[in-house]
C-alpha positions as CSV (number, residue, x, y, z in Angstrom):
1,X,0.0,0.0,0.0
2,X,3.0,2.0,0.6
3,X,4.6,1.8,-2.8
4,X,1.0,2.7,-4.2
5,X,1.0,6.0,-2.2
6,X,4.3,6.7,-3.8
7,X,3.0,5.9,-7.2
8,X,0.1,8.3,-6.5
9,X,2.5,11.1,-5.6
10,X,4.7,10.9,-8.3
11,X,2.4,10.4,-10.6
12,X,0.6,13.7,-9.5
13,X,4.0,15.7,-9.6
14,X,4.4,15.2,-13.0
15,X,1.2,15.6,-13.8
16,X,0.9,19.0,-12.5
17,X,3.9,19.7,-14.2
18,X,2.5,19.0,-17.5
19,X,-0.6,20.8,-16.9
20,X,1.8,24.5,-15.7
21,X,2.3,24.3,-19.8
22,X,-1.2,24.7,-20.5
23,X,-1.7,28.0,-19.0
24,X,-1.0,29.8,-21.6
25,X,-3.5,28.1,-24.1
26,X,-6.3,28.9,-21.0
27,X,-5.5,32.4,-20.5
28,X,-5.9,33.1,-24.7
29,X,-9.3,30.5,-25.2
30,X,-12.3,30.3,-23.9
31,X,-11.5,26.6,-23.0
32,X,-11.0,26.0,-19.0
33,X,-8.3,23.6,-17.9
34,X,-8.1,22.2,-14.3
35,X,-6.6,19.9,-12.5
36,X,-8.7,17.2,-10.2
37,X,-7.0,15.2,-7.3
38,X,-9.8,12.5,-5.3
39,X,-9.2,10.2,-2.7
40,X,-11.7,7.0,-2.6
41,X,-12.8,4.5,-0.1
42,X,-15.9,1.9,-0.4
43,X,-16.3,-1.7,-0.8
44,X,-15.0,-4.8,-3.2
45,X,-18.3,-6.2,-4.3
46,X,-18.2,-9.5,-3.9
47,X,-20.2,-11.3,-7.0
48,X,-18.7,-14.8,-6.7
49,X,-18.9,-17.1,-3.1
50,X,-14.8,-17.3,-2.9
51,X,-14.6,-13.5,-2.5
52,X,-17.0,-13.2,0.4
53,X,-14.6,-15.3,2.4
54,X,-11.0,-13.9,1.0
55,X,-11.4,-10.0,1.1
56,X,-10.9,-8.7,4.4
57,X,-10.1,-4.9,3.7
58,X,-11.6,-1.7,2.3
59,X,-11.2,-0.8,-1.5
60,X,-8.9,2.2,-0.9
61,X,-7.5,4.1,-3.8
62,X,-7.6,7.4,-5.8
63,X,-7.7,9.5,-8.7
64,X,-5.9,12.5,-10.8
65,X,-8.2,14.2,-13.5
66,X,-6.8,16.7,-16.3
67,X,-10.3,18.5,-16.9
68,X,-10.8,20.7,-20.2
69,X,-14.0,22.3,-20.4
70,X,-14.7,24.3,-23.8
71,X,-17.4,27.4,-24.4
72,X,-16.8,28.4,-27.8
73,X,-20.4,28.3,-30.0
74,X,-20.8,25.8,-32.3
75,X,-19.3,22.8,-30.9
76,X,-20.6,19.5,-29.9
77,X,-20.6,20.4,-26.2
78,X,-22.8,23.2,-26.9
79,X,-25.6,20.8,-27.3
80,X,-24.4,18.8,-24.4
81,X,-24.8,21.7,-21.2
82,X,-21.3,22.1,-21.7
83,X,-19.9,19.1,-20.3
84,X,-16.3,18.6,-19.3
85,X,-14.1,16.5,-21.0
86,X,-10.4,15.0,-20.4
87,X,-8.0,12.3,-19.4
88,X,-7.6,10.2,-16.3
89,X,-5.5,8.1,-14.2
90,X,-7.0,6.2,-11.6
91,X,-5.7,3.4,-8.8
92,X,-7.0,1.4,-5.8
93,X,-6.3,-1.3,-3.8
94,X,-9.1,-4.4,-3.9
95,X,-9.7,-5.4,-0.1
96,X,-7.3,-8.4,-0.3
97,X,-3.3,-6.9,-1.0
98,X,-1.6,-10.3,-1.3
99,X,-4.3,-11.9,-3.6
100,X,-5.8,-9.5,-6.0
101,X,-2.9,-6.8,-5.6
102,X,-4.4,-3.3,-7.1
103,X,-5.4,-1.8,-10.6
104,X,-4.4,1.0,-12.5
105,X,-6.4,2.9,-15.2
106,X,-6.2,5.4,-17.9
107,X,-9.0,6.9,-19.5
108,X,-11.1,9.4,-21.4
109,X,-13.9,10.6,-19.6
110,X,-16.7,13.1,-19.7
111,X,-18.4,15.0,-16.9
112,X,-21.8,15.3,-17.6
113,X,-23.6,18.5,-16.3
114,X,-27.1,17.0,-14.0
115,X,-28.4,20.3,-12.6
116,X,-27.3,23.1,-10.5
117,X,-28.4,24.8,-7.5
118,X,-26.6,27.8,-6.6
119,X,-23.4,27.4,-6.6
120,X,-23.3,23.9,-5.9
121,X,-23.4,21.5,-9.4
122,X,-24.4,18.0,-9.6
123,X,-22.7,16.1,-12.8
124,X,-22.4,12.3,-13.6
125,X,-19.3,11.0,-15.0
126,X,-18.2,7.8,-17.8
127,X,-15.1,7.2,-18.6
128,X,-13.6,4.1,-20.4
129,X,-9.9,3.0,-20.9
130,X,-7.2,0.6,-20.4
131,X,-6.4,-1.1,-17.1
132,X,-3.5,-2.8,-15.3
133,X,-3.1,-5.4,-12.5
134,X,-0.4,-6.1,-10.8
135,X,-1.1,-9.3,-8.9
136,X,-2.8,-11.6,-12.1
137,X,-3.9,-15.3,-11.6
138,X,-0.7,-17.4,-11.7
139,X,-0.3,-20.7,-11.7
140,X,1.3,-21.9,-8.6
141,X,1.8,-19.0,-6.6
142,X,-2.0,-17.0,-7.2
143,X,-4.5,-19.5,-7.4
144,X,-7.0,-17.6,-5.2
145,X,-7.1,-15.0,-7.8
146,X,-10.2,-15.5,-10.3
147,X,-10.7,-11.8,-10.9
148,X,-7.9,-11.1,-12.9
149,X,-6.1,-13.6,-16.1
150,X,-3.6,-10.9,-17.3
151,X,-1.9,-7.2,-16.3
152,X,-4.1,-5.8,-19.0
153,X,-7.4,-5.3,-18.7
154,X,-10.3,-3.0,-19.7
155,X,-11.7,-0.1,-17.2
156,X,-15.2,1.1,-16.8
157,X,-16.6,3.5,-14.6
158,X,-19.9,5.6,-13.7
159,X,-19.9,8.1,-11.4
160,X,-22.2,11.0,-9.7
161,X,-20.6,14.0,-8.3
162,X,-21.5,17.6,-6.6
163,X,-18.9,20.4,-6.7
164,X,-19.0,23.5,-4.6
165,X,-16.5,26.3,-5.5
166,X,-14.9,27.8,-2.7
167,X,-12.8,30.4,-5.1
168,X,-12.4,31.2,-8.5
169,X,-9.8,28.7,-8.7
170,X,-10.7,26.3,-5.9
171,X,-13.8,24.0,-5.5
172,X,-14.6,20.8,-3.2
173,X,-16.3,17.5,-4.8
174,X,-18.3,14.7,-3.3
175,X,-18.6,11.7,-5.3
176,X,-20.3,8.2,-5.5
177,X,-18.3,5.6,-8.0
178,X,-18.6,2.3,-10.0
179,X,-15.9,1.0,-11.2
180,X,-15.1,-2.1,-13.2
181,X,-11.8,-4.0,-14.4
182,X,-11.7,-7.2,-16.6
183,X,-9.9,-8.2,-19.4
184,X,-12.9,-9.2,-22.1
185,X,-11.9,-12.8,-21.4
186,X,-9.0,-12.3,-23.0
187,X,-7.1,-14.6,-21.0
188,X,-8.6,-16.3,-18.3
189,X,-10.0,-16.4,-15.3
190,X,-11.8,-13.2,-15.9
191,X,-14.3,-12.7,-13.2
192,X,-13.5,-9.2,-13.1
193,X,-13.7,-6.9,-10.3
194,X,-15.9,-4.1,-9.3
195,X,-15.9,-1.4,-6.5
196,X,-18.7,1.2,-5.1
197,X,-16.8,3.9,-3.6
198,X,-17.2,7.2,-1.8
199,X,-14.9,9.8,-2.5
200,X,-13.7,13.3,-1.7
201,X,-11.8,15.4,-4.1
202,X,-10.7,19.3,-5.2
203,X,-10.7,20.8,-8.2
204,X,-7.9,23.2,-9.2
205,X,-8.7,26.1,-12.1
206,X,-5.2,26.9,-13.9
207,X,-6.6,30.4,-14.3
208,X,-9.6,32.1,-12.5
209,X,-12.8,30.6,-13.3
210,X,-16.2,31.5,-12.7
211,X,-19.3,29.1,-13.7
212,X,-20.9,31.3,-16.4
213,X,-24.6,31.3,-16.6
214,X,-26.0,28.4,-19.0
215,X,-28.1,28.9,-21.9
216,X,-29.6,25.9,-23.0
217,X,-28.8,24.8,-26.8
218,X,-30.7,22.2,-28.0
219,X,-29.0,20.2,-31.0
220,X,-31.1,21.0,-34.8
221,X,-33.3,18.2,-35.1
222,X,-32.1,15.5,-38.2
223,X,-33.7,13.0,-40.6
224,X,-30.4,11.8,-41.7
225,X,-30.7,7.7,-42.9
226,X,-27.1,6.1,-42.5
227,X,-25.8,2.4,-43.2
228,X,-23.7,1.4,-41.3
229,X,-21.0,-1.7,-41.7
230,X,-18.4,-2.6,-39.9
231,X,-15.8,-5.6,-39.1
232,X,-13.9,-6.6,-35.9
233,X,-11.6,-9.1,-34.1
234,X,-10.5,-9.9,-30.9
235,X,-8.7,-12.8,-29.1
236,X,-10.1,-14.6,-25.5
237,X,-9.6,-17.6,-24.1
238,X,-12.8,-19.6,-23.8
239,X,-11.9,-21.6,-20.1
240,X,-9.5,-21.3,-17.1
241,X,-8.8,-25.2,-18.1
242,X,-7.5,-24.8,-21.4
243,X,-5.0,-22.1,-22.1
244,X,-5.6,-22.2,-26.2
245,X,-6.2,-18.3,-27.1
246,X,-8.9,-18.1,-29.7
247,X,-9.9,-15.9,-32.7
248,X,-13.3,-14.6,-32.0
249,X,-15.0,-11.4,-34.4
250,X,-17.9,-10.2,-36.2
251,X,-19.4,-8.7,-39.0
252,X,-22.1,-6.0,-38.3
253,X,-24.8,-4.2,-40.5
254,X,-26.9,-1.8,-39.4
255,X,-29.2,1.3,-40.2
256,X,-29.4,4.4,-38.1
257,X,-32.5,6.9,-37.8
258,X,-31.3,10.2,-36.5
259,X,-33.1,12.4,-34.6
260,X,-31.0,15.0,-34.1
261,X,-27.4,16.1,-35.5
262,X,-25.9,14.0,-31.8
263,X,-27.9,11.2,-31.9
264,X,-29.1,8.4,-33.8
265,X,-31.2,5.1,-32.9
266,X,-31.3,2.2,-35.2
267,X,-31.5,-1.8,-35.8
268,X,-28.8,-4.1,-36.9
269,X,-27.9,-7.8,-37.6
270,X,-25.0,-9.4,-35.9
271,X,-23.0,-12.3,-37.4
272,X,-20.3,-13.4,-34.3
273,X,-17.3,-15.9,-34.3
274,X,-16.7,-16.5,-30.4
275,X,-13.7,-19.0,-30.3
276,X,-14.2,-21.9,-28.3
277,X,-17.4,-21.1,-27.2
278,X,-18.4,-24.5,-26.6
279,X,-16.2,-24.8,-23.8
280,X,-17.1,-21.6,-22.5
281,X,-20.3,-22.7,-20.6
282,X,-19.4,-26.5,-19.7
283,X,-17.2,-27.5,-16.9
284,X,-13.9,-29.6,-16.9
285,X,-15.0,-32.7,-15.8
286,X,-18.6,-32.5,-18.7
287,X,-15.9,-32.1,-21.5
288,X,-15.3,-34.9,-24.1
289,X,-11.6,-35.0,-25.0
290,X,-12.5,-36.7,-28.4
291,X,-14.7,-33.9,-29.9
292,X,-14.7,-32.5,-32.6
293,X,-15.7,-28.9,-32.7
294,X,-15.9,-27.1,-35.9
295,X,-15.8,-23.4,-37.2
296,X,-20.0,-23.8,-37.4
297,X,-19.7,-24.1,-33.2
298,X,-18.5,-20.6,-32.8
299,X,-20.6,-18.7,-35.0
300,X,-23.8,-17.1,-33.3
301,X,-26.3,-15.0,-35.4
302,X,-28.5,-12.1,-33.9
303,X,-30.6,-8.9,-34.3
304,X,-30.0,-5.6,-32.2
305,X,-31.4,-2.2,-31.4
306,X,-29.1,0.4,-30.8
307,X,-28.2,4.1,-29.5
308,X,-25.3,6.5,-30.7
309,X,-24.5,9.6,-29.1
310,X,-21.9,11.6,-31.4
311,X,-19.2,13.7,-29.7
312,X,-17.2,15.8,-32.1
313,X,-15.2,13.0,-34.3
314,X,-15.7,10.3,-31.8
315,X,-19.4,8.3,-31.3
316,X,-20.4,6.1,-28.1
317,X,-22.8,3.4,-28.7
318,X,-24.9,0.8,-26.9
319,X,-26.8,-2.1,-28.3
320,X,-29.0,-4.8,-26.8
321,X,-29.4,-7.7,-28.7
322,X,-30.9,-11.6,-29.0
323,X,-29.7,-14.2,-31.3
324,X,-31.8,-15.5,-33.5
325,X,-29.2,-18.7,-34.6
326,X,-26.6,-21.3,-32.8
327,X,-25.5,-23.8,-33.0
328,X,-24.2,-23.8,-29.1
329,X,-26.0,-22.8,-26.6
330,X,-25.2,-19.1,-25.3
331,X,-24.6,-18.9,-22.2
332,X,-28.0,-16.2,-22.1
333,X,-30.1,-15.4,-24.9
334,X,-29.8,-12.1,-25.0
335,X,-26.0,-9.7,-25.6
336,X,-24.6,-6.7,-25.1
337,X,-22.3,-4.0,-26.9
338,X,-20.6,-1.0,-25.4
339,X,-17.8,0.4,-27.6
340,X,-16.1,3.8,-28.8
341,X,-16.0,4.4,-33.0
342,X,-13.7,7.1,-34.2
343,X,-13.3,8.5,-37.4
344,X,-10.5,8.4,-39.8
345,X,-11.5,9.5,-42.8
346,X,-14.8,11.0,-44.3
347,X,-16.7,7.5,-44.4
348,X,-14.3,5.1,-42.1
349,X,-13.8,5.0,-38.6
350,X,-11.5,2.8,-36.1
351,X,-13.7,0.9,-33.5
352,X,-13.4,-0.8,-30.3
353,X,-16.3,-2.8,-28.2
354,X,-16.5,-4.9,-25.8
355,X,-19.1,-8.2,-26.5
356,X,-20.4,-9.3,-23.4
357,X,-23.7,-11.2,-22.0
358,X,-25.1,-9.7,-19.1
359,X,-23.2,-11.4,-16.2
360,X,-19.1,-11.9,-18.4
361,X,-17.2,-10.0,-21.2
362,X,-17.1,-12.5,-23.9
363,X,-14.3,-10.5,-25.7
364,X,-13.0,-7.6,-26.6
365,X,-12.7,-6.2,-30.2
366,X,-10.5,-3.9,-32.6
367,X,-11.8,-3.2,-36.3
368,X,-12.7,-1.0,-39.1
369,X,-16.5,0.5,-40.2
370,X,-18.0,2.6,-43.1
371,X,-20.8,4.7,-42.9
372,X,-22.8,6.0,-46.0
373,X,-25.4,8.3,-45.0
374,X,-27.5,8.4,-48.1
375,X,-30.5,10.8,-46.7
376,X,-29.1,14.1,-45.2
């Protein structure tokens, strides 16, 4: 716990260092920059029997936020309430030091205004990014481990917030957190971890700031028609009894409705390779060593309905799905799929997702889309 105090510190030093160079850029822009330094306690949540009995300790941990906030007319946040937006690096411990070590993320995030009373502002925050463990599932020496098959994993986490300025550089922040680390199944066992936390935290302005007064801009409503396709692949390991690391993908096709120029609903059709997955819902001692799976046993079929929020170049999306053909039974019949798409070019973005049912990250995926809006 020591060393991961010293980390923190560190970590915040150069940090602030980096941020003295940004001054500048604040003092000539509308844009605010701050810095954001939180400490967090709460619990582990324990969502398998074995970690009821093994943690024995608080989740205790913390966070540093570069905030950018930008008020210029015309950009996405406009339509937003302003939200801020910017980089983070967060840590904690995980009730249980010698078994499940602690995690380390970094991530993009967005603050999400709520409402405001006064002076006192209520926001909710997502953020998603890359994650590291430093005490993985080994064989022989961390066997109590089941959260965690690798150093690299995925981060998620929700959050509500209130901030109360004390100064025009200085405010105080309560906040409530969710936070999530796996690694898609990538290598296993992937239980994945998750912690509700309290926290207390103060915001730093790198010049004087003062919360303006809000006008509320409501995005020009759209009857843009898009297609959208896109391809993807990832690599998991299907059980914690065989080590073989997989191919699994898919091919998507869908068609989004906007409503307005931020945000689009729409229906799709799924066609997904999961590797190994028929030995991803049977235990070791119900497997047949003689047989013979083929590349029909991975593939699942299924249809989805979808939301996309667009943020400048970058677009979140959430769909909810059910399959509608296997060949091995999933483990539920319904999916999900969270995921980030950023644009490249005029018609191509880069994507990343996560494919999960609603209990396990199935895997995690990297690929390449196309959109051709053919009704402006």
């Amino acid at each position: 716990m020591i060393c991961l105090y010293k980390r923190f510190w560190i970590y915040l030093l150069l940090t602030s260092s980096f941020c003295v160079a940004e001054i500048a850029a604040a003092q000539n822009d509308s844009t605010r920059y701050a810095i954001e330094v939180k400490y967090h306690q709460g619990i582990v949540v324990p969502h398998h029997t074995s970690m009821t009995y093994l943690i024995n300790d608080y989740a205790r941990g913390g966070e540093i936020n570069l905030i950018r906030q930008r008020h210029k007319a015309g950009l996405w946040e406009s339509y937003l309430n302003r939200p801020e937006t910017g980089i983070g690096f967060w840590f904690s411990s995980f009730g249980r030091p010698d078994i499940y070590g602690e995690g380390f993320a970094i991530y993009p995030f967005i603050n999400f205004r709520l409402f405001q009373l006064g002076k006192l502002n209520a926001k909710y925050k997502v953020a998603l990014g890359l994650g590291y463990a430093n005490k993985p599932f080994k064989v022989g020496e961390n066997t109590y481990n089941t959260v965690f098959g690798s150093h690299l994993n995925a981060y998620v986490g929700f959050g509500l917030r209130l901030d109360y300025p004390l100064t025009e550089r200085l405010a105080l922040s309560g906040n409530f957190s969710l936070n999530h680390l796996s690694n898609g199944s990538a290598r296993k066992p992937n239980n994945g971890i998750n912690t509700a936390t309290l926290a207390l935290g103060a915001t730093y302005d790198l010049v004087p700031y003062k919360e303006p007064e809000y006008k509320r801009v409501r995005p020009e409503a759209s009857k843009a028609r898009e297609w959208i396709a896109g391809v993807s692949a990832g690599r998991n390991q299907a059980a914690a009894y065989n080590p073989t690391i997989y191919w699994s993908g898919s091919i998507t096709a869908s068609h989004l409705w906007y409503k307005t120029e931020v945000k689009a609903y729409g229906i799709g059709l799924d066609l997904i390779k999961f590797g190994g997955a028929p030995l991803a819902s049977k235990n070791f001692q119900d497997i047949d060593e003689h047989t013979d799976y083929s590349f029909s046993d991975d593939l699942y079929a299924g249809v989805f309905g979808m939301m996309e929020s667009h943020l400048g170049s970058t677009a979140l999306y959430l769909a909810l799905g059910g399959y509608i053909y296997h060949k091995t039974e999933p483990r539920q019949p319904v999916y999900a799929r969270l995921g980030v798409r950023q644009k490249i070019a005029a018609n191509i973005f880069g994507h990343f997702g996560i494919k999960a049912n609603f209990f396990t990250a199935e895997f995690i995926e990297f690929g390449l889309g196309y959109r051709w809006r053919y009704k402006q």
